[in-house]
VOLUM-346647 format. One record per residue (C-alpha): residue in one letter; chain; y negated, x, z negated. Coordinates in steps of 0.02 Angstrom, whole numbers, plus 32768, in hexadecimal, padded with zeros to 4 digits. Last residue first. Layout:
! VOLUM-346647
residu = A&chaine = A&Y = Y&X = X&Z = Z;
...
//
This chain:
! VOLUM-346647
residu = X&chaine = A&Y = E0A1&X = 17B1&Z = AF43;
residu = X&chaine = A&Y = DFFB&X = 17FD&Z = AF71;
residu = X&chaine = A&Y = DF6D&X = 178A&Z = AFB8;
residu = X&chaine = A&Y = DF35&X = 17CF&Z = B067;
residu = X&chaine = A&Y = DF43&X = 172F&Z = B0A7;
residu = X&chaine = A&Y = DF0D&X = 16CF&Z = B01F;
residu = X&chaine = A&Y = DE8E&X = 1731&Z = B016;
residu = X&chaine = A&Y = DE4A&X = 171E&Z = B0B8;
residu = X&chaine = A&Y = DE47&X = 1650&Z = B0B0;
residu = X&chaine = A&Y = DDEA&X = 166A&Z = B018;
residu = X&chaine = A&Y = DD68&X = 16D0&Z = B050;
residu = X&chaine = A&Y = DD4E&X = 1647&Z = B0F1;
residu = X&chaine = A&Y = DD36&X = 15CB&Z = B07C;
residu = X&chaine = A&Y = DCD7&X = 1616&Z = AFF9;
residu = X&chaine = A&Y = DC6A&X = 1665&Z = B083;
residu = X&chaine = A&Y = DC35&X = 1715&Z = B032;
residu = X&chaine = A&Y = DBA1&X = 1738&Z = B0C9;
residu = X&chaine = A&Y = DB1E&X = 16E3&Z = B06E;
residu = X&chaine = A&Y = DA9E&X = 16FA&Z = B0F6;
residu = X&chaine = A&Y = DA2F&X = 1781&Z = B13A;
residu = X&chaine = A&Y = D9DC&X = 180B&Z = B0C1;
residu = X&chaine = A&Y = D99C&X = 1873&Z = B143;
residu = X&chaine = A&Y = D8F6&X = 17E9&Z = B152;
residu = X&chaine = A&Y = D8C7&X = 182E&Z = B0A0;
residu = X&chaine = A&Y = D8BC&X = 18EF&Z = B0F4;
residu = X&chaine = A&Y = D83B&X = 1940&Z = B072;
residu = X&chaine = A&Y = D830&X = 18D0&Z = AFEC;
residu = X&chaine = A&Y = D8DB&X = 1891&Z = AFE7;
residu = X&chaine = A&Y = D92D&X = 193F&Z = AFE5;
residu = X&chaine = A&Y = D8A1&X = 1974&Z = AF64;
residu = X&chaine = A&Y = D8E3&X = 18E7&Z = AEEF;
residu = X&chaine = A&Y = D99B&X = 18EF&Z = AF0E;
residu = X&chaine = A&Y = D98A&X = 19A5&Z = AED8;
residu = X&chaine = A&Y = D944&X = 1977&Z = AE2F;
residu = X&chaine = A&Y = D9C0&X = 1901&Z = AE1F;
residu = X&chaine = A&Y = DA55&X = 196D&Z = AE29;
residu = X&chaine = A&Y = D9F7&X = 19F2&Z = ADC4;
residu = X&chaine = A&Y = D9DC&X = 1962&Z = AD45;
residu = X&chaine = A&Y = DA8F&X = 193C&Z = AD46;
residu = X&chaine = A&Y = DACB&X = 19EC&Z = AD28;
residu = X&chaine = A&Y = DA63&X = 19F6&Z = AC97;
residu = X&chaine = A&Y = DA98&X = 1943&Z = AC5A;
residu = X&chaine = A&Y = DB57&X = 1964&Z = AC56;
residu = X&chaine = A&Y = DB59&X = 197E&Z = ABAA;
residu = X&chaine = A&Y = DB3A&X = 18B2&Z = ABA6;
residu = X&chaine = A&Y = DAA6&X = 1888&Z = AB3F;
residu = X&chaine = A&Y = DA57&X = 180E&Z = ABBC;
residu = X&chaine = A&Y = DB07&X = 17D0&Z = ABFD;
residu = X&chaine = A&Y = DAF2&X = 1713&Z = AC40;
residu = X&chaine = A&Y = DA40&X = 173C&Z = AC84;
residu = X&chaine = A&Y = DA54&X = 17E4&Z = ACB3;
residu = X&chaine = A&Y = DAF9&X = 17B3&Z = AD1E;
residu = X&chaine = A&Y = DAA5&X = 170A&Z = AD67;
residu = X&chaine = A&Y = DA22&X = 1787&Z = ADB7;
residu = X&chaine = A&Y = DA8D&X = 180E&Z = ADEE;
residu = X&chaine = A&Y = DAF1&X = 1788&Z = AE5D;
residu = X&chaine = A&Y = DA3A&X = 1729&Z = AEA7;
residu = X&chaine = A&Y = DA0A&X = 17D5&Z = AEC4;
residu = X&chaine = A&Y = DAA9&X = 17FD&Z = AF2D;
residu = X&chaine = A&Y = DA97&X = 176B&Z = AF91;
residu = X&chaine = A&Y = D9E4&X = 179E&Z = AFB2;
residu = X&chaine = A&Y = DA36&X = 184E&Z = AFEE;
residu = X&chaine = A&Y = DAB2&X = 1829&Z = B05B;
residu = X&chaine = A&Y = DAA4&X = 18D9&Z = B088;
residu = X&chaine = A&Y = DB65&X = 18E5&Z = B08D;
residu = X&chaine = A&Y = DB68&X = 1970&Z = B027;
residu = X&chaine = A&Y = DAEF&X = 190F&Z = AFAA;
residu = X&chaine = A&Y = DB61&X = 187B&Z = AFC1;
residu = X&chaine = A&Y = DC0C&X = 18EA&Z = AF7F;
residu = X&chaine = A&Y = DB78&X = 192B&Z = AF01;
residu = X&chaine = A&Y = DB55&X = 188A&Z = AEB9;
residu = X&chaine = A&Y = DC05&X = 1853&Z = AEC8;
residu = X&chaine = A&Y = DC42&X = 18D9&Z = AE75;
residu = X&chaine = A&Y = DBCB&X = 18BC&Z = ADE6;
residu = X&chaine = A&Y = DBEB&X = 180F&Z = ADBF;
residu = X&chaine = A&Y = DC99&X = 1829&Z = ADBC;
residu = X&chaine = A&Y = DC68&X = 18B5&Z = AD2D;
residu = X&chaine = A&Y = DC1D&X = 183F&Z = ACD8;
residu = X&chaine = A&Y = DCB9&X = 17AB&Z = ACE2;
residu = X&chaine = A&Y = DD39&X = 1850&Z = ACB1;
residu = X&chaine = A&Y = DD13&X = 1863&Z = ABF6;
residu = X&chaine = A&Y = DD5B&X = 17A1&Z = ABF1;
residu = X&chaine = A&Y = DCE6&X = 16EE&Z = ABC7;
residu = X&chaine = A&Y = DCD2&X = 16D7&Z = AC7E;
residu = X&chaine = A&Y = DD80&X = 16E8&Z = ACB5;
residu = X&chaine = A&Y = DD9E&X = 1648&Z = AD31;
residu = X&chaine = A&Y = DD01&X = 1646&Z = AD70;
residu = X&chaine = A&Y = DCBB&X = 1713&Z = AD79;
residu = X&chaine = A&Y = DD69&X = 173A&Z = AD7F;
residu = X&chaine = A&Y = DD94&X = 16CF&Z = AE23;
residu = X&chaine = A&Y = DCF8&X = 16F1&Z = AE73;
residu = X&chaine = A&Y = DD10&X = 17B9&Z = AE77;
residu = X&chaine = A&Y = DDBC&X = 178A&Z = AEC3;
residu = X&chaine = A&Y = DD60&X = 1722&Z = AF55;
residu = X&chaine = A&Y = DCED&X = 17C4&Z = AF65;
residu = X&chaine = A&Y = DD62&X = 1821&Z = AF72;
residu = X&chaine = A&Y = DDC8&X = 17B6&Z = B006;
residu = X&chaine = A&Y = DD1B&X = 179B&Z = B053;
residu = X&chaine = A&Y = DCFE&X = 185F&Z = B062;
residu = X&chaine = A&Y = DDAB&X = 18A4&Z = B099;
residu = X&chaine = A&Y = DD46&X = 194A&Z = B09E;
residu = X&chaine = A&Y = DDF6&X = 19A7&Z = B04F;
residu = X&chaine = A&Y = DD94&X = 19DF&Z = AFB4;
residu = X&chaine = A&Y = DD52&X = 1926&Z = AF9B;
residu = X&chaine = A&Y = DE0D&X = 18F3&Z = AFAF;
residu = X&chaine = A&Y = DE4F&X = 1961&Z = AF2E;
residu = X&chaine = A&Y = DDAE&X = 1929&Z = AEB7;
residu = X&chaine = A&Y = DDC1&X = 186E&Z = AECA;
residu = X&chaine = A&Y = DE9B&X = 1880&Z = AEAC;
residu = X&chaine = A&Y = DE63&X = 18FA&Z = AE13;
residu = X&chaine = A&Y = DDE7&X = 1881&Z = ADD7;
residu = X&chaine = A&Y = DE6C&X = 17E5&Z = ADE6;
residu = X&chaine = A&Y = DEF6&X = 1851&Z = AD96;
residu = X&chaine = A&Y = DE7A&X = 1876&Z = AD17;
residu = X&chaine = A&Y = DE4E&X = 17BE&Z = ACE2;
residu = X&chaine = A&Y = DF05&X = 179B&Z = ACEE;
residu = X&chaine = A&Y = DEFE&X = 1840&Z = AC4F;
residu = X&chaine = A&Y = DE61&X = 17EB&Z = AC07;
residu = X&chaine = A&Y = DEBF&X = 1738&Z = ABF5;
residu = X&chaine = A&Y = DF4C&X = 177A&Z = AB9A;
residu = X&chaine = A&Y = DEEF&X = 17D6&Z = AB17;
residu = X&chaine = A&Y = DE74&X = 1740&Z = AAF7;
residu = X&chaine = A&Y = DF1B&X = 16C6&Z = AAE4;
residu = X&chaine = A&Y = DF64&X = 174F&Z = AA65;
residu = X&chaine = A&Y = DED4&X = 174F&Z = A9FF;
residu = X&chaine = A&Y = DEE1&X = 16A7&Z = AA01;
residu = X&chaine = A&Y = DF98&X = 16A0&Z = A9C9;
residu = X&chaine = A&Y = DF79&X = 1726&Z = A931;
residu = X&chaine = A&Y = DEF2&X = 16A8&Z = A8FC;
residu = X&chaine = A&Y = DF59&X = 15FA&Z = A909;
residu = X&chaine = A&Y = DFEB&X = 1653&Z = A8A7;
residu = X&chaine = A&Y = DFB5&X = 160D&Z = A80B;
residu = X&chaine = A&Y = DFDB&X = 1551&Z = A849;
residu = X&chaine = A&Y = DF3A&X = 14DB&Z = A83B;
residu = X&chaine = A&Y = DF14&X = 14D7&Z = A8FD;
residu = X&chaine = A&Y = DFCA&X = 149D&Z = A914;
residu = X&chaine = A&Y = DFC4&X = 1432&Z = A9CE;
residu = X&chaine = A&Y = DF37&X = 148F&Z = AA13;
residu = X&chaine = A&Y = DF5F&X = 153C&Z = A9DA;
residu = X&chaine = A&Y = E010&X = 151C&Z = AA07;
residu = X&chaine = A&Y = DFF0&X = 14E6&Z = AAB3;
residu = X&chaine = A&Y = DF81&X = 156A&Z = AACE;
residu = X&chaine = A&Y = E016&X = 1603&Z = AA99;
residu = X&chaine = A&Y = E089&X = 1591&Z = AB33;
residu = X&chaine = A&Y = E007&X = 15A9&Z = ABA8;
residu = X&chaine = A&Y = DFD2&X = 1658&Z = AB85;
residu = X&chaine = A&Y = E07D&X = 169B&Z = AB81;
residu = X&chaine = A&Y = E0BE&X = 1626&Z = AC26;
residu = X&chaine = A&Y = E013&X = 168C&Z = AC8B;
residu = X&chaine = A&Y = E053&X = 1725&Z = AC4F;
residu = X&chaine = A&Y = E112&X = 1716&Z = AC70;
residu = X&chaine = A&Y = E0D3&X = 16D1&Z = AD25;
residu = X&chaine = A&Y = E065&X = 177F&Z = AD24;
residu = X&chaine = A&Y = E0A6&X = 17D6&Z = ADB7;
residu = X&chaine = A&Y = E07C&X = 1898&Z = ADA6;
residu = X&chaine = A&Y = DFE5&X = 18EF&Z = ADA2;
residu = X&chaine = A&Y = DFAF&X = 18A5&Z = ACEB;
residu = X&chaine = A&Y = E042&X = 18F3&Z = AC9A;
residu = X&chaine = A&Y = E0C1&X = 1896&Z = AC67;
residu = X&chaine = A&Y = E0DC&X = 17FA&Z = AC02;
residu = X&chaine = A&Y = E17C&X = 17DC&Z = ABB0;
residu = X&chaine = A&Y = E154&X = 17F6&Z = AB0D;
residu = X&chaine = A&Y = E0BD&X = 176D&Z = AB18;
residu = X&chaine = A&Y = E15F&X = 16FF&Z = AB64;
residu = X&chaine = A&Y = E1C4&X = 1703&Z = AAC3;
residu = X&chaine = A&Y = E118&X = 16F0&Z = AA6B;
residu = X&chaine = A&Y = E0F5&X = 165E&Z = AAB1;
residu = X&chaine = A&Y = E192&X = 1619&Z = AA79;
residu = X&chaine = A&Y = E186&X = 1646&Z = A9C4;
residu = X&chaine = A&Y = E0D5&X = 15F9&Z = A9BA;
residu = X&chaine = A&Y = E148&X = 155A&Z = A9F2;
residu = X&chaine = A&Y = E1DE&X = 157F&Z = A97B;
residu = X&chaine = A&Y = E176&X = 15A2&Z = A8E8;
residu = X&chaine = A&Y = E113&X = 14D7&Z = A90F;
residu = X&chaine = A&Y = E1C0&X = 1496&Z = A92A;
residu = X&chaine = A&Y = E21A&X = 14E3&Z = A88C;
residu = X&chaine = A&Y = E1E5&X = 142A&Z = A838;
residu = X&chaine = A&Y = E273&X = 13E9&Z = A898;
residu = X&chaine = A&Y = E23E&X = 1335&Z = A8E7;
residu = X&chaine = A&Y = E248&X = 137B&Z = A9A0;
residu = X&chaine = A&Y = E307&X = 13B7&Z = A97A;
residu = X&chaine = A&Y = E34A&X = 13B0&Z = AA3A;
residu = X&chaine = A&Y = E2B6&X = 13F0&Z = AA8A;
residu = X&chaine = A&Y = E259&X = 145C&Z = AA24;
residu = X&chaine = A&Y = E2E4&X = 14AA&Z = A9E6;
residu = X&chaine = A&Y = E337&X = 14BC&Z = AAA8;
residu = X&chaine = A&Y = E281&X = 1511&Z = AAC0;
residu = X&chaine = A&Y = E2A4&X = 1584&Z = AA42;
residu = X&chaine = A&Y = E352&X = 15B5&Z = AA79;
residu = X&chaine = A&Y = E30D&X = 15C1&Z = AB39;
residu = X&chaine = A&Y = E285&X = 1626&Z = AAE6;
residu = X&chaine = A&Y = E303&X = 1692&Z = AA8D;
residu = X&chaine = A&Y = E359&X = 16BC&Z = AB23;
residu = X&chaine = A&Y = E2CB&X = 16EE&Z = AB8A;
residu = X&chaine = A&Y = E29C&X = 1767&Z = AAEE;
residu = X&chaine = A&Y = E341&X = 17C1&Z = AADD;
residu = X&chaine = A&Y = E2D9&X = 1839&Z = AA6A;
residu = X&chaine = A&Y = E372&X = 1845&Z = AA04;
residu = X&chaine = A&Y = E302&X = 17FA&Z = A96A;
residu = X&chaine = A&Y = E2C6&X = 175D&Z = A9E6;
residu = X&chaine = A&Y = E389&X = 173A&Z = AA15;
residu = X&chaine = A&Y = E399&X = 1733&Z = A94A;
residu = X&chaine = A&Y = E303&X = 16CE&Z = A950;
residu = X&chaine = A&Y = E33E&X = 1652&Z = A9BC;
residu = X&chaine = A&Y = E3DB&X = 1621&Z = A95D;
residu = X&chaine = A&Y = E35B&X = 1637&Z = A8C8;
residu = X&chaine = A&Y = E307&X = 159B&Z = A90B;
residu = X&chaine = A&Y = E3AB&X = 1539&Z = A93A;
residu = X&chaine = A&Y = E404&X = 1566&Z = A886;
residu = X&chaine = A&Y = E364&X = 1519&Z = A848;
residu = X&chaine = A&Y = E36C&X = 1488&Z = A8B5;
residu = X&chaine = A&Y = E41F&X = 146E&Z = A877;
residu = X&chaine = A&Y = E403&X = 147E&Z = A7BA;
residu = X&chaine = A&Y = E402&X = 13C5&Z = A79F;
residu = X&chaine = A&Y = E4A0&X = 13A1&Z = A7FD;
residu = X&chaine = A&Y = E496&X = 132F&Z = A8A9;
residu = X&chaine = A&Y = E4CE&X = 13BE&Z = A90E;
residu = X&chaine = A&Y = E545&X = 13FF&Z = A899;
residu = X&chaine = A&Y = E5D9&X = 142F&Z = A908;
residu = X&chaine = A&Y = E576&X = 1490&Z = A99C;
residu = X&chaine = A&Y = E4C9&X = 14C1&Z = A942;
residu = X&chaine = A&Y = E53E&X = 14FC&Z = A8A6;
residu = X&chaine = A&Y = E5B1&X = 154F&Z = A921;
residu = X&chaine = A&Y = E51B&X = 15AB&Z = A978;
residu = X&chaine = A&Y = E4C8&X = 15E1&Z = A8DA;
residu = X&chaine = A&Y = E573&X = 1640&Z = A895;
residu = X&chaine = A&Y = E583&X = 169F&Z = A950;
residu = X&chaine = A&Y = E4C7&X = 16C8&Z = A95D;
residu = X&chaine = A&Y = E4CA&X = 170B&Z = A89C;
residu = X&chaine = A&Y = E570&X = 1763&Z = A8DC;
residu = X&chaine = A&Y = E508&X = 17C1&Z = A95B;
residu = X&chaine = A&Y = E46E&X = 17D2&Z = A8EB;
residu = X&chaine = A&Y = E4A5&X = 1838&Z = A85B;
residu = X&chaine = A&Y = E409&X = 1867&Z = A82A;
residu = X&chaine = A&Y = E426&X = 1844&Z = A767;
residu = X&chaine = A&Y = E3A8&X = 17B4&Z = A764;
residu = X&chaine = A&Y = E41B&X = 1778&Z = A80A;
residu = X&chaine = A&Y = E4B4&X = 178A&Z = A7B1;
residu = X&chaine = A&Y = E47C&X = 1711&Z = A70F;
residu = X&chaine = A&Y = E42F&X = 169A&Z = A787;
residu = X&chaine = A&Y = E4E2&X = 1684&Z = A7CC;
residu = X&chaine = A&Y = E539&X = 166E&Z = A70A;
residu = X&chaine = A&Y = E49D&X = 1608&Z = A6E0;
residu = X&chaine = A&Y = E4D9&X = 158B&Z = A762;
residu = X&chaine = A&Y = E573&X = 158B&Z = A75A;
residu = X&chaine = A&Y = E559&X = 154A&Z = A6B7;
residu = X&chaine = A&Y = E4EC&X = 14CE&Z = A6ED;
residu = X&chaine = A&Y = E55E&X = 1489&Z = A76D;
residu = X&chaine = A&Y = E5CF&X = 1493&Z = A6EB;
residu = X&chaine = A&Y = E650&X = 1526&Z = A6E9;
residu = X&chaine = A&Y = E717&X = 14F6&Z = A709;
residu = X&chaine = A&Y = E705&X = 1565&Z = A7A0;
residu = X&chaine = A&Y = E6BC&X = 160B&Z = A74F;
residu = X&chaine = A&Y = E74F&X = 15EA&Z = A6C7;
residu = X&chaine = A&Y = E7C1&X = 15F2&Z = A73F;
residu = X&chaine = A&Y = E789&X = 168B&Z = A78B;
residu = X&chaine = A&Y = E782&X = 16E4&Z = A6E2;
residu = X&chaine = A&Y = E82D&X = 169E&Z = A6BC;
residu = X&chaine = A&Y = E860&X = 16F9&Z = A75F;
residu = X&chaine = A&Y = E809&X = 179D&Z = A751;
residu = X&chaine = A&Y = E84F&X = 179A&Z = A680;
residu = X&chaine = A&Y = E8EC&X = 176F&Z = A6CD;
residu = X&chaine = A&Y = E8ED&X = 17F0&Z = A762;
residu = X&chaine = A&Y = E8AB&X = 187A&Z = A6E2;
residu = X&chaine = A&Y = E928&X = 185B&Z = A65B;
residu = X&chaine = A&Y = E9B9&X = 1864&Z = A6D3;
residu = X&chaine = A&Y = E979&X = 1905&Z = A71D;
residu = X&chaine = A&Y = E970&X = 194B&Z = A66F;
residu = X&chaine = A&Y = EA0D&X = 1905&Z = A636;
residu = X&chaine = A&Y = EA59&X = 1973&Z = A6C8;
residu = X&chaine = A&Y = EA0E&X = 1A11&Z = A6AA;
residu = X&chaine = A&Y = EA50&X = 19FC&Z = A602;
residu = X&chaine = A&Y = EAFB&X = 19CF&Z = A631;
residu = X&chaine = A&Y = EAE7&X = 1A64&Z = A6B1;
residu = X&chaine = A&Y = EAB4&X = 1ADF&Z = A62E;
residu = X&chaine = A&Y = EB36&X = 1AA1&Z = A5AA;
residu = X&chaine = A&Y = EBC0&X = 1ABD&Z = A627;
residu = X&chaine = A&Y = EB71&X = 1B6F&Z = A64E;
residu = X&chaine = A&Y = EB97&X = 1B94&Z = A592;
residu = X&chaine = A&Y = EC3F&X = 1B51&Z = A58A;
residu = X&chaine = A&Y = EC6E&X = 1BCC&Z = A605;
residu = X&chaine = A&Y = EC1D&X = 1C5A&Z = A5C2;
residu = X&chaine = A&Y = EC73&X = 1C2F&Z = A524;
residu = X&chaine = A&Y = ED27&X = 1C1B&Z = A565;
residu = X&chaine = A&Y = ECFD&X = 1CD4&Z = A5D1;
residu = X&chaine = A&Y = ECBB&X = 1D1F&Z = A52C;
residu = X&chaine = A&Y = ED66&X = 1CDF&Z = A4DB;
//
């Protein structure tokens, strides 16, 4: 009898067991089924749904088939934007811009456009490295974060984007200084003082135009070029009267002035030919 029971006992395990399994595989099946007979909009919600709950993976998979069989749906440039920002949450930020820019592209009339294009310059603001390396992610960033300030100058995110803009623009501006200051330290005088040029013009509104100014002054000082170097200190105090910089400034100019007055013929002539400075730099430019 105990043996009949345990018998019947493991029998009602394994039909158990089995019903389970057989009540997962239709429930997994009638829930994939019903995932396929969804509306575009359905779909939809059911995608958006996994990527509020961080579930990004199979919020990329659910977005991709609505932006493969639903093209021409109304929820298809939404399913392109949060395509991209799925990629943007996984910090796969070169992917996201390609999905951003495919928005941009293919769905101009979507009203996620504007998002998408802040969207991409912040894809490439993330990418941006330090100011010693190459800056092409940099230079894309500041482009593509202008263009959106230009074309939306109403859209909330206009401020965070300028910000951004000023940020980017001060860290080339530091690559430039650095390059100016490495070469100064080297004696590769034109190439410095071509550098020191390039921030002064292209980076005048940056922390880094003033102190341009000053290396230059004192790379001519050094070189006892000195009426060039008072025409440089000169344009400094007058575009940066309050600068913090002033002290050393006025020292600068202060020892212009006696150079000038006691040995004016030393001062010789503008020694920093642009073309000649350039044609150094670009040979010494690093790549």
């Amino acid at each position: 009898m105990k043996l009949e029971s345990l018998r019947k006992e493991h029998i009602i395990k394994y039909l158990f067991a089995v019903s389970l399994l057989a009540t997962v595989l239709i429930i997994g099946c009638s829930s994939k089924d019903v995932v396929q007979n969804m509306t575009p909009e359905e779909r939809f919600q059911h995608a958006k749904a996994l990527f509020d709950n961080g579930d990004y993976l199979e919020a990329i998979n659910e977005f991709t088939v609505i932006t493969l069989q639903y093209q021409g749906s109304a929820v298809a440039g939404d399913a392109q934007f949060y395509l991209a920002e799925c990629r943007f949450k996984r910090g796969e930020f070169l992917l996201a811009s390609y999905e951003y820019q495919t928005l941009k592209r293919n769905m101009a009339a979507s009203p996620r456009v504007p998002d998408a294009q802040y969207k991409l310059g912040l894809c490439f603001y993330m990418l941006s490295p330090k100011s010693r390396l190459d800056q092409q992610y940099t230079k894309r960033a500041i482009d593509e974060l202008q263009a959106f300030v230009e074309y939306y100058p109403k859209s909330e995110f206009v401020p965070d984007a300028t910000e951004k803009i000023q940020e980017l623009t001060s860290r080339l501006a530091k690559k430039e200084y650095d390059t100016a200051q490495l070469y100064a330290t080297m004696e590769y005088n034109k190439a410095a003082i071509f550098y020191y040029d390039n921030v002064i013009e292209k980076y005048h509104d940056t922390e880094y135009a003033p102190l341009a100014y000053l290396g230059k002054t004192e790379l001519l000082i050094a070189r006892k070029k000195f009426r060039d170097a008072k025409t440089v200190i000169t344009k400094f105090l007058e575009r940066f009267p309050n600068s913090v910089l002033r002290s050393r400034a006025d020292k600068l100019n202060e020892q212009i002035d006696s150079e000038l007055k006691s040995a004016p013929a030393a001062s010789g002539k503008e020694s920093g030919n642009t073309n000649n400075a350039s044609s150094e730099a670009n040979l010494l430019r690093p790549h």
